[in-house]
C-alpha positions as CSV (number, residue, x, y, z in Angstrom):
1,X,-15.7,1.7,8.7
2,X,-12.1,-0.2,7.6
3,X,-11.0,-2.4,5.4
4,X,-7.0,-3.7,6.1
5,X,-5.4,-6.8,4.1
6,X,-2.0,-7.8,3.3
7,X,0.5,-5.6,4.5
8,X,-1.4,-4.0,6.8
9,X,-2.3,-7.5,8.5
10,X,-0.7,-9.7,11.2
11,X,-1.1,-12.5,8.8
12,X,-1.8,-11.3,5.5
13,X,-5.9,-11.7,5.7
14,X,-8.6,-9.0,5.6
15,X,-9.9,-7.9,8.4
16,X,-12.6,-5.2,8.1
17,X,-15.1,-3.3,10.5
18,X,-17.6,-0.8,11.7
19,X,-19.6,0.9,14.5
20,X,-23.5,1.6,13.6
21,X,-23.9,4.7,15.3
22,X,-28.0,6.0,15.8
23,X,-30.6,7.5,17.9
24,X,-31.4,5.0,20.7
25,X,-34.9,5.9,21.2
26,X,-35.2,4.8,18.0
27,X,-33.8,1.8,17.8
28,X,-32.9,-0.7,21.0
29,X,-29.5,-2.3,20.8
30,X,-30.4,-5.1,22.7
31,X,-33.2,-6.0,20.6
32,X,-31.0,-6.5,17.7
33,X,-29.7,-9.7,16.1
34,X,-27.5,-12.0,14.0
35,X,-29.3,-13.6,11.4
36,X,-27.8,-16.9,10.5
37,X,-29.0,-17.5,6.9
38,X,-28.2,-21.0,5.6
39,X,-28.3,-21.2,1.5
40,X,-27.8,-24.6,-0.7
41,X,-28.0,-23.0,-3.9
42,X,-25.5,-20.1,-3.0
43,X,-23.6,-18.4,0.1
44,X,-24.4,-19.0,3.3
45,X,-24.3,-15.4,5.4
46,X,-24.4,-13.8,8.7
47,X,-26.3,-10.8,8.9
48,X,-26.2,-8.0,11.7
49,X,-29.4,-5.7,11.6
50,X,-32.5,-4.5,13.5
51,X,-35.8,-6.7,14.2
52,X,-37.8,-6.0,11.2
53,X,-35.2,-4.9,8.9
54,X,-33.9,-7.3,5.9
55,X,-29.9,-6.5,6.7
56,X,-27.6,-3.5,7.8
57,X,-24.1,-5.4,7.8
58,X,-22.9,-8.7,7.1
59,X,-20.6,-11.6,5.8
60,X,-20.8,-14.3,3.7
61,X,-19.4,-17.9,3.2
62,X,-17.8,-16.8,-0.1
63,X,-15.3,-14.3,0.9
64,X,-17.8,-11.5,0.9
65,X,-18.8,-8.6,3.2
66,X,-20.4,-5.3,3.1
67,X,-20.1,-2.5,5.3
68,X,-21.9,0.7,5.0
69,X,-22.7,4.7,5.5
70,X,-24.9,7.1,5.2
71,X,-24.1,10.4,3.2
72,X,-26.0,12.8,2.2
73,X,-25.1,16.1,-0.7
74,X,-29.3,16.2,-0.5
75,X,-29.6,14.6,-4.0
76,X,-32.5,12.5,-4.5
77,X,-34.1,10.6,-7.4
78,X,-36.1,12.8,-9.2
79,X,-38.7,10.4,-9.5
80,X,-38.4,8.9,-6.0
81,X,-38.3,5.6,-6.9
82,X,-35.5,3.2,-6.1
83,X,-34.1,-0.2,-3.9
84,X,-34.5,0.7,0.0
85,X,-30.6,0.6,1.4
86,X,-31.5,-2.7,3.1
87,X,-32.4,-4.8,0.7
88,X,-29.8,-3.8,-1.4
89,X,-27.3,-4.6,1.3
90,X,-28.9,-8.3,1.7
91,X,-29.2,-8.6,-2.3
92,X,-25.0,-7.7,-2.3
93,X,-24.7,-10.8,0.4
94,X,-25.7,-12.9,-2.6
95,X,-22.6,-12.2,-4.3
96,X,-19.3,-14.3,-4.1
97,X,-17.0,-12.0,-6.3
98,X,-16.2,-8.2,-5.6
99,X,-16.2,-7.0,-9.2
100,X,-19.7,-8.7,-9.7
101,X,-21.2,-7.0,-6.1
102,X,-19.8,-3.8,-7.3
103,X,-21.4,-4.1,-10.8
104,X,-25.1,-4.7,-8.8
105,X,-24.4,-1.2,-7.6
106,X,-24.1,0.6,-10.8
107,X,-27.1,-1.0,-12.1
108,X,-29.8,-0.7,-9.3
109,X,-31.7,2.5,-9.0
110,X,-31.0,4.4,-5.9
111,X,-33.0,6.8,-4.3
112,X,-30.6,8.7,-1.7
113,X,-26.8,8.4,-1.3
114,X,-25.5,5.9,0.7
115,X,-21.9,4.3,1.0
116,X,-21.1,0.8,0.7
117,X,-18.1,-1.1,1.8
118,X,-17.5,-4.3,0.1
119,X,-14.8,-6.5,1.1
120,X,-13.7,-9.9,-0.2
121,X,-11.2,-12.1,1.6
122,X,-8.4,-12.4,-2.0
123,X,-9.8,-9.5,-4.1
124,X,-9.6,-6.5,-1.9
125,X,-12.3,-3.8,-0.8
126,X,-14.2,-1.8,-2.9
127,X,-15.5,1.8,-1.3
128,X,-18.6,2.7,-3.2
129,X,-20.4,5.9,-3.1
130,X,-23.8,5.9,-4.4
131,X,-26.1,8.6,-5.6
132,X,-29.1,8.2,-8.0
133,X,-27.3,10.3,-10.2
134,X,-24.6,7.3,-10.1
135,X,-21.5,5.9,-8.5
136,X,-18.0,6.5,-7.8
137,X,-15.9,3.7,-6.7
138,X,-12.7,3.5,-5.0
139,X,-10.6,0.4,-4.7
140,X,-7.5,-1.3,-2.8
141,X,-5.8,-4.6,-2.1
142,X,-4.7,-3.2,1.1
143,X,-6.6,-0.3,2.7
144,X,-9.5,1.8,3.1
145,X,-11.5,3.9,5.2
146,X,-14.9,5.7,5.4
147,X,-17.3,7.8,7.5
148,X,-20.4,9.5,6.6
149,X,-18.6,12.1,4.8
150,X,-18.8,12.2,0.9
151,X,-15.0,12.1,0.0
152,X,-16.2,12.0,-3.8
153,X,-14.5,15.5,-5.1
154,X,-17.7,15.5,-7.7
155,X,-20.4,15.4,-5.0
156,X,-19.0,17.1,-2.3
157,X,-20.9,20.8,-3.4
158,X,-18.2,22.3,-0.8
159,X,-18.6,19.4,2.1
160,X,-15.1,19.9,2.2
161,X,-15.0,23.3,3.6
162,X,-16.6,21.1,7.0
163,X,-13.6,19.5,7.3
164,X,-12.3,21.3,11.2
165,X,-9.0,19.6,10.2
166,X,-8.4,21.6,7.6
167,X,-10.8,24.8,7.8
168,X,-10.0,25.1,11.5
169,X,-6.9,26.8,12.3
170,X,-5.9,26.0,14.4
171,X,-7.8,23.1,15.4
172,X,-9.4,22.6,18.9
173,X,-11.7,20.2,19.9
174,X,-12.7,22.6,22.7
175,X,-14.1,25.1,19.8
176,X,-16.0,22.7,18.2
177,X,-17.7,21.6,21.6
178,X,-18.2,25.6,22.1
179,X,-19.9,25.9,19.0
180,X,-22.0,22.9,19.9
181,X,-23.0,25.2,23.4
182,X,-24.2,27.9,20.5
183,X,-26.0,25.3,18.3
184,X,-23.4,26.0,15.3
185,X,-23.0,21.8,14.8
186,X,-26.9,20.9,14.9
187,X,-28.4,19.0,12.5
188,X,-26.8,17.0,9.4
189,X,-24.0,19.7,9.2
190,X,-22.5,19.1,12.5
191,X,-22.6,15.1,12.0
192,X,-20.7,15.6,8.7
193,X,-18.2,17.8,10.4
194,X,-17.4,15.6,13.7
195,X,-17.7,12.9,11.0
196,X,-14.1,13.9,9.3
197,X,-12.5,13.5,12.6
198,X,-13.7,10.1,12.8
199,X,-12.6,9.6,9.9
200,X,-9.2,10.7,10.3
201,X,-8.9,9.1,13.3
202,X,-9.6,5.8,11.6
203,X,-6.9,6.3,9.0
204,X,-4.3,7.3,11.4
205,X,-4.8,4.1,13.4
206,X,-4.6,2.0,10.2
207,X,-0.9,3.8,9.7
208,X,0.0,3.4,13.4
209,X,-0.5,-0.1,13.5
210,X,0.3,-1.1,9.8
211,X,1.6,-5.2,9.5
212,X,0.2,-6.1,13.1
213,X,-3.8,-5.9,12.5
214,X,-5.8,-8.7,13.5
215,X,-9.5,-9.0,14.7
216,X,-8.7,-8.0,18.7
217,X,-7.0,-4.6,17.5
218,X,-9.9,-4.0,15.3
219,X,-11.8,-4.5,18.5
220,X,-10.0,-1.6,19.7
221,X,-10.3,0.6,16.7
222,X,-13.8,0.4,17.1
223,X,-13.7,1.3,21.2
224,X,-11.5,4.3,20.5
225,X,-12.1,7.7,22.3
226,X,-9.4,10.4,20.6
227,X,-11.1,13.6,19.9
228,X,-14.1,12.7,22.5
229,X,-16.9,13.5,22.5
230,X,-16.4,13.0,18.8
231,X,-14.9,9.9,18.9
232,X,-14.8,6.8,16.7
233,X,-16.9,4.9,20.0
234,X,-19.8,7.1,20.3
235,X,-21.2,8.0,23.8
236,X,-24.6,10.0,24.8
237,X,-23.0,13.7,25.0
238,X,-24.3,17.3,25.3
239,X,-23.6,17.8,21.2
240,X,-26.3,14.2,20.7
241,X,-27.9,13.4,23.7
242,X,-29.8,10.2,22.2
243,X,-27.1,9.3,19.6
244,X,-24.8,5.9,20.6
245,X,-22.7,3.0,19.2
246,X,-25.7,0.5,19.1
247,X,-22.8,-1.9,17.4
248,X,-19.5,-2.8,17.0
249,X,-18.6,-5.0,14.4
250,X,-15.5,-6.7,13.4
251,X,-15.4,-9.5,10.8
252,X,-12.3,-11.7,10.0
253,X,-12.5,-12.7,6.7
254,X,-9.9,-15.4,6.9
255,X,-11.2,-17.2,9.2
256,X,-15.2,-16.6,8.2
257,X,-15.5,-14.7,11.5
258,X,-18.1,-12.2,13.1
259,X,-17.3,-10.6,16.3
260,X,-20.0,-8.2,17.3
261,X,-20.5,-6.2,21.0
262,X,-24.6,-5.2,20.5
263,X,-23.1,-1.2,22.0
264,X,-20.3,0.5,22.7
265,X,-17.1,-1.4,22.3
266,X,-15.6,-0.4,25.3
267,X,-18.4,-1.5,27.2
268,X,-19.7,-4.8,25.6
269,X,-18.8,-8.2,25.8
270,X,-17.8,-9.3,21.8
271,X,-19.7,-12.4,20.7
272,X,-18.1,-14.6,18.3
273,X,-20.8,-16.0,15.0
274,X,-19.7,-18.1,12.7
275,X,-20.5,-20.7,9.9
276,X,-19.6,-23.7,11.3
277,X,-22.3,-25.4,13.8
278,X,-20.4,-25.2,16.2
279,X,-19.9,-21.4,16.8
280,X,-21.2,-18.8,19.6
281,X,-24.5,-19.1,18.1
């Protein structure tokens, strides 16, 4: 997920987006949606999520989005009780100031860690990082990045050392795709550690393209393959055989904007949502 405004824009908007990565024998992309939800007492918003499901992304009428990953340092609440993701991202779509959404986090109970993204078209992005044992919050006018690695020094329990940028000298994506071949990535351990090269990659292509960043370079963003097969666009591969971009999403805050491809960027055709009736509905 990214979050550029301002100086890092072609016109000075925000422009933010992700890719929801997952098992597709769990869940079929072209059974997804785009919720349309019309509200007269509050903000309109557009949701992306599965059928069944309140909301896994989105934008509202108000300025707001919300983005979102999931971490994991293996903490949960101790009495197992908490607000499933979902409905606390749909609950945050409610919300028409940044300050306000990031205050809901603090104060709902939360029963696994998860990141949020929250973006807001004048006040900047806030990049939240949620545990039940509480919250740690980053924020920026301009820029921001995440993945589903914990960057929160606190909760990281030595996460860090998976970073192959740093711990792997020097670093080869051949090695880790031959440690893959010997089942050294499997499980949540390997996702976390192809998950800093994402994240990197992200970053780097904020930096690279700094005061020219509109909706059709986030496009591209989200359909880039550097550091294959653990690459920002996620394909079937050896190291996940059943894990794919199910969606790419881009929303242009500016101009109250959703452009989604239901897959893999570089594959999909990018529909266009928006508020006004007379959108690609």
């Amino acid at each position: 997920g990214f979050f550029a405004a301002g100086t890092y824009t072609e016109d000075g908007g925000a422009i933010c987006g992700q890719t929801n990565d997952e098992d597709f024998s769990e869940w079929i992309p072209y059974l997804d949606v785009v919720l349309k939800h019309q509200n007269t007492e509050g903000p309109s918003a557009l949701v992306y999520t599965h059928p069944g499901i309140a909301a896994y992304m989105g934008m509202n009428n108000a300025g707001l989005s919300v983005l979102w990953q999931y971490i994991d340092n293996g903490e949960r609440a101790a009495d197992g009780l908490g607000v499933p993701t979902n409905c606390i991202i749909r609950e945050l779509l409610f919300y028409d100031d940044l300050d306000d959404a990031v205050a809901f986090l603090k104060q709902v109970p939360h029963t696994i860690p998860n990141h949020y993204l929250i973006t807001h078209r004048t006040e900047g992005a806030a990049s939240v990082e949620c545990y039940p044992g509480g919250i740690f919050v980053r924020k920026s006018k301009t820029n921001l990045c995440h993945a589903n690695n914990i960057l929160t020094e606190e909760k990281m329990d030595g996460c860090d050392k998976k970073n192959p940028l740093v711990y792997r000298k020097p670093f080869s994506v051949r090695a880790m795709e031959e440690d893959c071949y010997r089942h050294v990535l499997e499980g949540n351990d390997g996702i976390l550690e192809w998950s800093y090269l994402r994240y990197d990659r992200i970053c780097q292509l904020l930096e690279e393209h700094k005061g020219a960043i509109n909706a059709e370079m986030g496009k591209r963003f989200l359909s880039d393959h550097e550091y294959a097969p653990f690459s920002i666009c996620s394909h079937p591969n050896f190291v996940n055989t059943r894990w794919k971009t199910l969606a790419s999403i881009i929303f242009d805050m500016e101009r109250e904007t959703m452009y989604i491809a239901f897959g893999c960027g570089c594959e999909e055709e990018f529909y266009q949502f928006g508020f006004d009736d007379s959108a690609d509905l």
